[in-house]
C-alpha positions in Angstrom: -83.0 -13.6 -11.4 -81.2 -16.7 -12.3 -78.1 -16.0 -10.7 -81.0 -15.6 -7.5 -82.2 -19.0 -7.9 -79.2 -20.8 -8.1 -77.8 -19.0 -5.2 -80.8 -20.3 -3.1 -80.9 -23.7 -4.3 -78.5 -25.3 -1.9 -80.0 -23.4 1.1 -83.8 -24.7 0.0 -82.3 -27.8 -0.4 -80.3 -28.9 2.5 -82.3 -26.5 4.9 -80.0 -23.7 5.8 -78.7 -20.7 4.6 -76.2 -20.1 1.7 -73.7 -18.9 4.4 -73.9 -22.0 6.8 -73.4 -23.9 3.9 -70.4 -22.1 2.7 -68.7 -22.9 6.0 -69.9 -25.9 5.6 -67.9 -27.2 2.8 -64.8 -25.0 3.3 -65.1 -26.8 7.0 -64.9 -30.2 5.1 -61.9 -29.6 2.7 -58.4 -30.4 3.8 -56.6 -27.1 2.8 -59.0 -25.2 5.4 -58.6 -27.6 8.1 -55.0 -27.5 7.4 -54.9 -23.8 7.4 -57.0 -23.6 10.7 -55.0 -25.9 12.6 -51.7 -24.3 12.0 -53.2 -20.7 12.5 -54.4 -22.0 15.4 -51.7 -23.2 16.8 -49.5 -20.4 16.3 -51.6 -18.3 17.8 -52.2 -19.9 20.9 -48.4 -20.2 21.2 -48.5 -16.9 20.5 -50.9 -15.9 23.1 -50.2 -18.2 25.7 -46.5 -19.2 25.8 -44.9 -15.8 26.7 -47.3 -15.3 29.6 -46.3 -18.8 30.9 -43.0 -19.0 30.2 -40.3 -17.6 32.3 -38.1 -15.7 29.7 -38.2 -12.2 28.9 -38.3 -11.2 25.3 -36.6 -7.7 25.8 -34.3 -8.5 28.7 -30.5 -8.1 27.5 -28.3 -11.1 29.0 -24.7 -10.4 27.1 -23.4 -13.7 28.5 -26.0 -15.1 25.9 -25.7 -13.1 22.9 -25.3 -14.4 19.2 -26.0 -18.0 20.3 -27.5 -20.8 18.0 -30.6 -22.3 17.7 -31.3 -26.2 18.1 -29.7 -28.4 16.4 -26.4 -26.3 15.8 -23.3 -26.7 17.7 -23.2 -24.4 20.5 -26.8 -24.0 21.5 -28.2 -23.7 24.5 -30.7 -24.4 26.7 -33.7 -23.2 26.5 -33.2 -21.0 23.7 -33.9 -23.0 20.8 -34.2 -20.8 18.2 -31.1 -19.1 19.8 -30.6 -15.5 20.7 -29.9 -11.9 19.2 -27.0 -9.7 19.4 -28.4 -8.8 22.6 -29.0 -12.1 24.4 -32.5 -11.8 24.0 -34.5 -15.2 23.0 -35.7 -15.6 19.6 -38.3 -17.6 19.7 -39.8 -15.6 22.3 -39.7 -12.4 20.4 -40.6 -14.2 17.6 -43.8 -15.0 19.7 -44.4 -11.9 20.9 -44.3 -10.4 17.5 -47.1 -12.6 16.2 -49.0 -11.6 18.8 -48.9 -8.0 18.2 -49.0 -8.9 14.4 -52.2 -11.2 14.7 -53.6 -8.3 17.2 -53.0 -5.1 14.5 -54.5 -7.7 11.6 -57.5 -9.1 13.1 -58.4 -5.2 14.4 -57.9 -3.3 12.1 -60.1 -6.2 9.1 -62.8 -5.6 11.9 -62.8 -1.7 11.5 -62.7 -1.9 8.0 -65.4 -4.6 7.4 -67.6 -2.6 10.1 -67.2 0.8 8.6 -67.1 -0.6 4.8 -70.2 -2.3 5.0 -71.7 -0.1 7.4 -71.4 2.8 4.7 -71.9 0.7 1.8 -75.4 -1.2 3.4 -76.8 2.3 3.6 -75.1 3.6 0.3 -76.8 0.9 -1.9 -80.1 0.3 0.4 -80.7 4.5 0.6 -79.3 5.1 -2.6 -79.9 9.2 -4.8 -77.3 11.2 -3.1 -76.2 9.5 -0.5 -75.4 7.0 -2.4 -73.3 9.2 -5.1 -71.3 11.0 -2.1 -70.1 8.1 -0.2 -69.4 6.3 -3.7 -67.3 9.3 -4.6 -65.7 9.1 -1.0 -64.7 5.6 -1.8 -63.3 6.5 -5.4 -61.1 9.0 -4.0 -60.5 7.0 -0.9 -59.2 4.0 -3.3 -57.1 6.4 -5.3 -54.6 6.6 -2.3 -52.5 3.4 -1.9 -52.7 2.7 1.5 -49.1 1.9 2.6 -48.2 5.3 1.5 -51.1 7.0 3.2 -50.1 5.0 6.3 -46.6 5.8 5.9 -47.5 9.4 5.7 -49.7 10.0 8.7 -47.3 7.9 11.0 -44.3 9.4 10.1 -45.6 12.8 11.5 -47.5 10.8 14.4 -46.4 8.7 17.2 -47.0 5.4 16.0 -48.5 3.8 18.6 -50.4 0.1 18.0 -54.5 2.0 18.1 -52.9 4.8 16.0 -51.5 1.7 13.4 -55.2 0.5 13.3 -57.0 3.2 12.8 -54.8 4.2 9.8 -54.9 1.3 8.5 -58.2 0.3 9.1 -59.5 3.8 7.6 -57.4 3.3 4.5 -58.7 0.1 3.7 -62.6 0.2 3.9 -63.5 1.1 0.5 -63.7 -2.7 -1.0 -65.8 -3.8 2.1 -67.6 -0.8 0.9 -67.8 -1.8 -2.5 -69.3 -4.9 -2.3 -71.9 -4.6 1.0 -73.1 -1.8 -1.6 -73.2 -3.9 -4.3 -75.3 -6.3 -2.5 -77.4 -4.0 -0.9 -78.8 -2.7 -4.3 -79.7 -6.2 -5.3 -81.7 -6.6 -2.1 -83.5 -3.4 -1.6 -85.8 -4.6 -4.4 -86.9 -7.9 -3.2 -90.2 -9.6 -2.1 -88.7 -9.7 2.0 -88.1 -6.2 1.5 -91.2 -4.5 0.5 -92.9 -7.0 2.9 -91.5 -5.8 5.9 -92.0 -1.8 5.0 -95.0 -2.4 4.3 -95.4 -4.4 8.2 -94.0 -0.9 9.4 -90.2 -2.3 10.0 -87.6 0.8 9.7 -84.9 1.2 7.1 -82.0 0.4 10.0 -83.9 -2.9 11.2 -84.3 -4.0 7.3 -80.9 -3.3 6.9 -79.5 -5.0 9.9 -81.4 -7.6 10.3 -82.5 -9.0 6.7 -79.8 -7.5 4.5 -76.4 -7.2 6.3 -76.5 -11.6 6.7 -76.6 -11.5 3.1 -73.5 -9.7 2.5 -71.0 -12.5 4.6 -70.7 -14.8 1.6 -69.1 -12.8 -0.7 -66.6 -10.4 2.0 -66.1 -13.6 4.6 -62.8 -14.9 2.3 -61.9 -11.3 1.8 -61.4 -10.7 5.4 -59.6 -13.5 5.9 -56.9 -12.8 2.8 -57.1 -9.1 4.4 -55.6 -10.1 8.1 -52.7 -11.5 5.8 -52.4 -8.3 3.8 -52.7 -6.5 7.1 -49.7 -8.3 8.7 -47.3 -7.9 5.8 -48.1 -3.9 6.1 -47.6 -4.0 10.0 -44.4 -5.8 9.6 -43.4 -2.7 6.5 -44.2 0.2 8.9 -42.0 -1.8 12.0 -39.2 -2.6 9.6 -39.6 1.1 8.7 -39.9 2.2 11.7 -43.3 3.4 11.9 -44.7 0.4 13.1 -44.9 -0.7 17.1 -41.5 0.4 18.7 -38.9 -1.5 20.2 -37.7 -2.7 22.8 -41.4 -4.5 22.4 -40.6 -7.2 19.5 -42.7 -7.3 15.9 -41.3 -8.8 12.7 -40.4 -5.9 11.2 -38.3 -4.3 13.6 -36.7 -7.2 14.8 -35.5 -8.5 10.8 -34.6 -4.6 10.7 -32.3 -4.8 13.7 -30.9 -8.2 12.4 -29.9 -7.5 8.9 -26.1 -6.6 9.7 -26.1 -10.0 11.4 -27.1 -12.0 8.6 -23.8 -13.3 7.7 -22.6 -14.5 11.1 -25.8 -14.7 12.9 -28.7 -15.8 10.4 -31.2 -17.4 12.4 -32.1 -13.8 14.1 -34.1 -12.5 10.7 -34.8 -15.5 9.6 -37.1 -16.9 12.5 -39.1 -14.3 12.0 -39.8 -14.4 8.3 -40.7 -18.4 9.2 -42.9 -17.7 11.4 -44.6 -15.1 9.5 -44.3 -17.5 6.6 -46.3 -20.1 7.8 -48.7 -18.1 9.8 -49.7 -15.9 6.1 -49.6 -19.5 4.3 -52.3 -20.7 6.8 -54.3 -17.3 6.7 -54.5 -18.1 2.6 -55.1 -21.8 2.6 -58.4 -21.0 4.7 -59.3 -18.0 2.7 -58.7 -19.7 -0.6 -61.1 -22.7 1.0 -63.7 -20.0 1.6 -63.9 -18.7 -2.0 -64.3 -22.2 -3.3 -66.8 -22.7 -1.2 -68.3 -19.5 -1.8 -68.2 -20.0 -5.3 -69.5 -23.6 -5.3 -73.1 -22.6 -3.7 -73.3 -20.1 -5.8 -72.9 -21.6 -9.0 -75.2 -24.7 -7.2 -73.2 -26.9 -7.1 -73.3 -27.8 -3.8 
């Protein structure tokens, strides 16, 4: 009951809801605006640059190969993160990689948070034995690591980029699970609830409507670590070779295809761990903002 109160204080106070004002102060601290900014910028280059621009990520030019980037001697324009061993432009690949990186990270969080809390709102809000099957689904769900059970179902599939979310977004549902249910059996039992069964409102429109806002708080920063969690597997299953295949670019096939060039040609993996670098750093400055936030309402302190 206390740990009720103080989570309500802030929204009483200042007039909205625990959640607005979670985003709210993450909004207002530097690392988040930081983090947003950069992620923001990569991915609009991401999106927008390759569909503008005039150079083709997979087309070979061997009178280009193995050149540069910008500022080294011998580079040329416009490729200034200079080419691969096949005279394709790096920075353009490297591009097109986040793109298909941000696109498998963001999906597959979605499917996971949807079916996660989906079974874990009706888990905890039904509860008796539908509650103890889908909990045991979870346990043995979470007893499979998920890079191996992606590893496993791709290499005897085509990996193709829906069949790479749906394995991984099936694989990695149970903690989404975990914690809607968590919250749903604190909730079932309140005031709000037994008022609105007893106005005739059904289970679902409880659920959706009353319960389900309650559960963003403590899963919003989760997501948002999980797209980064997401892209590091994407980019193990392409540098295995399960992942999205070439000649379209990802990070992990193209540092796969560059690692005998790394002596004489080291910009070609390296781009790609930058950019993937810098986009995973931005993904966790935000995320870490979140659970501060998240934690500072609760505790009322904010």
């Amino acid at each position: 009951m206390a740990h009720e109160t103080v989570a309500a204080r802030p929204a009483l106070k200042r007039g909205v809801t625990p959640t607005r004002r979670m985003l709210q102060i993450a909004a207002a601290r530097t690392d988040f605006r930081i983090g947003l900014i950069g992620f923001g910028l990569l991915g609009g280059l991401a999106i927008f640059l390759p569909l503008i621009s005039s150079i083709d990520p997979i087309k070979i030019a061997y009178g280009s190969k193995l050149l540069p980037p910008f500022p080294s001697e011998g580079w040329k324009w416009p490729y200034l993160l200079g080419t691969d061993q096949l005279g394709r432009d790096v920075l353009m690949r490297c591009l097109v990689g986040l793109r298909y990186s941000l696109l498998i990270g963001i999906t597959t969080v979605v499917l996971m948070f949807v079916v996660g809390c989906s079974l874990g709102l009706y888990a905890g809000f039904r509860g008796g034995w539908v509650d103890a099957v889908i909990m045991r689904l979870t346990d043995a769900q979470l007893s499979i690591p998920m890079i191996i059970l992606a590893i496993t179902i791709l290499g005897v599939s085509r990996p193709t980029v829906p069949a790479i979310i749906l394995v991984l977004g099936l694989s990695g549902w149970p903690l989404y699970a975990r914690v809607a249910r968590s919250v749903a059996l604190g909730e079932r039992s309140r005031g709000y609830v037994l008022g609105e069964r007893v106005l005739g409102a059904s289970d679902l429109r409880i659920m959706l409507l009353f319960v389900a806002p309650v559960v963003l708080p403590p899963i919003a920063f989760v997501a948002v670590l999980d797209i980064a969690r997401m892209m590091i597997f994407e980019s193990i299953l392409g540098f295995l070779g399960l992942g999205v295949q070439p000649p379209t670019p990802t990070f992990g096939n193209v540092i796969a295809d560059a690692r005998k060039y790394l002596l004489n040609a080291w910009w070609i993996a390296t781009m790609p761990g930058v950019f993937m670098l810098v986009s995973l750093t931005c993904l966790n400055l935000m995320g870490s903002a979140l659970e501060r936030a998240r934690n500072a309402v609760l505790r009322g302190e904010a």
